[in-house]
C-alpha positions, -999 to +999 in steps of 0.1 A: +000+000+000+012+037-010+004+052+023-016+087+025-020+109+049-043+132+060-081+129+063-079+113+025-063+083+042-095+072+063-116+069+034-087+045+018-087+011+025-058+002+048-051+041+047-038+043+007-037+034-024-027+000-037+007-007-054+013-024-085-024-018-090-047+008-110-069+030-089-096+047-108-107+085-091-135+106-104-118+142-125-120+158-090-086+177-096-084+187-060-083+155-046-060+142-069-035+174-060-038+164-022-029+129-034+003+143-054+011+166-023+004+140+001+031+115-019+058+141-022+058+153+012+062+122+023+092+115+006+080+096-024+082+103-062+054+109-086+041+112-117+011+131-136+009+118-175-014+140-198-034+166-176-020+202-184-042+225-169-041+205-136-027+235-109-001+225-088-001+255-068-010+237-033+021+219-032+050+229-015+082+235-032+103+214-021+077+185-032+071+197-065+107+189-067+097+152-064+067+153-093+072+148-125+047+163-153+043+149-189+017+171-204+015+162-235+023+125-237+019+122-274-003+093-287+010+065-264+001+084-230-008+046-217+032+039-227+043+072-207+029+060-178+040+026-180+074+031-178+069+062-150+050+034-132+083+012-132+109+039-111+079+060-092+054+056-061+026+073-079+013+076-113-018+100-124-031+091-156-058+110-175-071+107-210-086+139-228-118+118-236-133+091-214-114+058-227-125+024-218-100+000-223-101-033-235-084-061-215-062-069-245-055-032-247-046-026-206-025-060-207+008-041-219-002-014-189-007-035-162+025-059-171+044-023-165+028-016-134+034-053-120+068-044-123+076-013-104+064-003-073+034+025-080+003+029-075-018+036-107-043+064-104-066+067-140-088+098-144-114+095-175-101+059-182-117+029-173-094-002-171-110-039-161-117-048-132-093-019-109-084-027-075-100+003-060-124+032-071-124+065-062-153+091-066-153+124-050-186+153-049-178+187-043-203+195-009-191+228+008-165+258+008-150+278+035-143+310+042-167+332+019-197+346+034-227+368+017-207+387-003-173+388+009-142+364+014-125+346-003-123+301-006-102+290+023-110+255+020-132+230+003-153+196+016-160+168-003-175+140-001-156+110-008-164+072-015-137+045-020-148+010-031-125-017-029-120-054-043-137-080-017-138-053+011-170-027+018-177+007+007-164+035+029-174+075+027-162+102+048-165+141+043-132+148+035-117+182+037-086+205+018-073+234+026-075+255+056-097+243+088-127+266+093-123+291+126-155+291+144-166+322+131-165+315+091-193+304+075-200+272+054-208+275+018-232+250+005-223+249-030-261+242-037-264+279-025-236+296-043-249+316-073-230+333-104-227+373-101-219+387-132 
């Protein structure tokens, strides 16, 4: 298991993300930068394979140092992150358009990922039968008000389904902890003021 910290890890079975594997998470770019952070904080190296507008602006510096960005992968982005998978701990993969692959077509994939030692994250592409699944539902922001402030943090909530084991959920939330003061934000409420 690719350990995880933070209040992502009680969600995840056996608190991460399994190695050698493919974990499929919703296009919830949030969570998947607290996953990146989380990893490189800790130590470990990782990859993101075809996702340029993802913002890495919540990770620290000296972690960013430890991720590795392929933009534009070319037309064998499932290559790219094959042989990332092979030398890092995690690997985000996401497809411009929803892909489903076929188990002929993930073979080569998942022969590269029994190699190394990563986990396998896919955003937009389905591969057979993953070893856990990831979705993620945007529920509340902190720190605005009627009016005034500004996003100091962000709830979701989150539901990991594993192989064999049951379904967990938990409200999971990024950025800063509300003071007692600040008010929540249901996003149901929020409204667009041109």
């Amino acid at each position: 298991v690719l350990a995880i910290g933070g209040e992502l890890s009680t969600v995840l079975p056996n608190g991460g993300l399994p190695r050698r594997a493919v974990t499929h998470f919703s296009d919830t770019p949030a969570l998947v930068v607290e996953l990146l952070d989380q990893v490189a904080e800790a130590g470990g190296r990782a990859g993101v394979v075809g996702w340029p507008e993802l913002s890495y602006a919540g990770i620290g510096a000296e972690a960013l140092e430890r991720i590795i960005a392929v933009p534009e992968p070319g037309i064998d982005d499932l290559s790219v992150a094959g042989v990332l998978a092979e030398g890092l701990d995690l690997v985000i993969l996401r497809t411009r358009s929803p892909l489903n692959l076929s188990p002929v077509r993930a073979r080569p994939l998942l022969a590269r990922i029994r190699k190394g030692d990563a986990a396998l994250v896919t955003v937009n592409t389905q591969v057979p039968s993953p070893a856990l699944t990831v979705t993620g539902t945007l529920a509340a922001f902190h720190g605005i008000g009627r009016g005034t402030g500004r996003i100091t943090g962000i709830d979701f909530d989150v539901r990991a389904e594993a192989k064999g084991q049951r379904p967990a959920s938990a409200r999971v939330r990024l950025g800063e902890k509300p003071a007692g003061d600040k008010p929540v934000v249901d996003k149901q409420k929020l409204r667009l003021v041109t």
